[in-house]
N, C-alpha and C positions, 0 to 999 in steps of 0.2 A: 485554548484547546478546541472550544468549539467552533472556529475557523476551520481550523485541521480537520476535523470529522468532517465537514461540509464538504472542504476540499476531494478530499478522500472521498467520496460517495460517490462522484461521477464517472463511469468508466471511463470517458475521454481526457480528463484531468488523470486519471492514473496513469493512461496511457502514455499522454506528455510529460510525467516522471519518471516511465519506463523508457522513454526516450531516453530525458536527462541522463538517467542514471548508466545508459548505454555511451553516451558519447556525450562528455560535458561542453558547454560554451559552446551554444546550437543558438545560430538567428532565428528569427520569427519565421524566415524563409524555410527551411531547412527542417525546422518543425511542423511549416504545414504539409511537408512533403510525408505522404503514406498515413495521411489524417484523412477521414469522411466528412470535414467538414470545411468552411470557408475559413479564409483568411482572419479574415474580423471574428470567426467565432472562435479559435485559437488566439488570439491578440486576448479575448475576454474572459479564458478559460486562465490564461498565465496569467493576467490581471488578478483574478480571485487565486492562484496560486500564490504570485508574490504576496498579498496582501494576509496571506494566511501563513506565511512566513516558507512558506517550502521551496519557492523558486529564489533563488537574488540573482541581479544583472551587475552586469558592466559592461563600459561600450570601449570597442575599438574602433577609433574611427568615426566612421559614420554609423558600422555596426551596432547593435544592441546584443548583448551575448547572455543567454540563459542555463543559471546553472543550479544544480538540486543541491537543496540547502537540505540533508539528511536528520537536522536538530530536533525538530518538530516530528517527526516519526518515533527519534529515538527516546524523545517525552513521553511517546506515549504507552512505548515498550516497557521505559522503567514503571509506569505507573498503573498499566491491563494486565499488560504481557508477562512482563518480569515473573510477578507472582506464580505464577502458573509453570514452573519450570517444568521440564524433563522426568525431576523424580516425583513430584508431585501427581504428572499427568500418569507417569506410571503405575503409582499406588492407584489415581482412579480409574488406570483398566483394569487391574486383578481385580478391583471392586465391582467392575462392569461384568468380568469375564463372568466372575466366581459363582452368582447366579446362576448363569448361561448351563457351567456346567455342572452344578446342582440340580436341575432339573435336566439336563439329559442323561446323569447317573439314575436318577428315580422314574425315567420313564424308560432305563436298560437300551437307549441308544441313542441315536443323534438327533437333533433339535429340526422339526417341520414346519 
C-alpha cells in the first residue's frame, strides 16, 4: 500500500491515471501526448505505476498497451475511505454546524 500512496502523490502520475481511466489500452505514444514532460519521463512514471500495481500492460503487436488497474485504489477506499461514509460525515457537520449556530443565537445575529 505504500507503493500506492507514492504513486498517488505525484500530480503527473495522477494525471496518466486520468488518462487511463479516460480511454483504456493507450501506448506510451499516446500518453505522452498532452503531458509537460519527456518521453523517458512518462516511460518512468508508468514504470513506478505498474510496479505499484495501478497500471498493467499488454502488447499488441509490437505495441505496448497501458491500462488502470482500479484494485489498488479500491484497497484503499475499503480501508481510509469506506469508514467515513456519508452518514457518518453528516452527523460530523451538525456537530460542526451546531456550534456555529450557537454562538450566532448568543451574539442575536450572524457569525463576523
Amino acid at each position: 500500500m505504500d507503493q500506492v500512496f507514492k504513486a498517488l502523490a505525484d500530480p503527473g502520475r495522477r494525471k496518466l491515471l486520468d488518462r487511463l481511466h479516460a480511454a483504456c489500452g493507450l501506448t506510451l505514444g499516446q500518453l505522452c501526448e498532452q503531458m509537460d514532460m519527456s518521453r523517458q519521463a512518462v516511460a518512468q512514471h508508468l514504470a513506478l505505476l505498474e510496479h505499484a500495481n495501478l497500471v498493467s500492460t499488454t502488447w499488441r503487436g509490437r505495441e505496448k498497451l497501458h491500462f488502470l488497474n482500479p484494485v489498488p485504489i479500491h484497497e484503499i477506499y475499503d480501508r481510509w475511505v469506506k469508514k467515513f461514509e456519508r452518514r457518518g460525515l453528516r452527523a460530523l457537520d451538525r456537530l460542526e454546524k451546531q456550534p456555529e449556530a450557537e454562538a450566532c443565537d448568543s451574539r442575536g445575529g450572524a457569525l463576523t
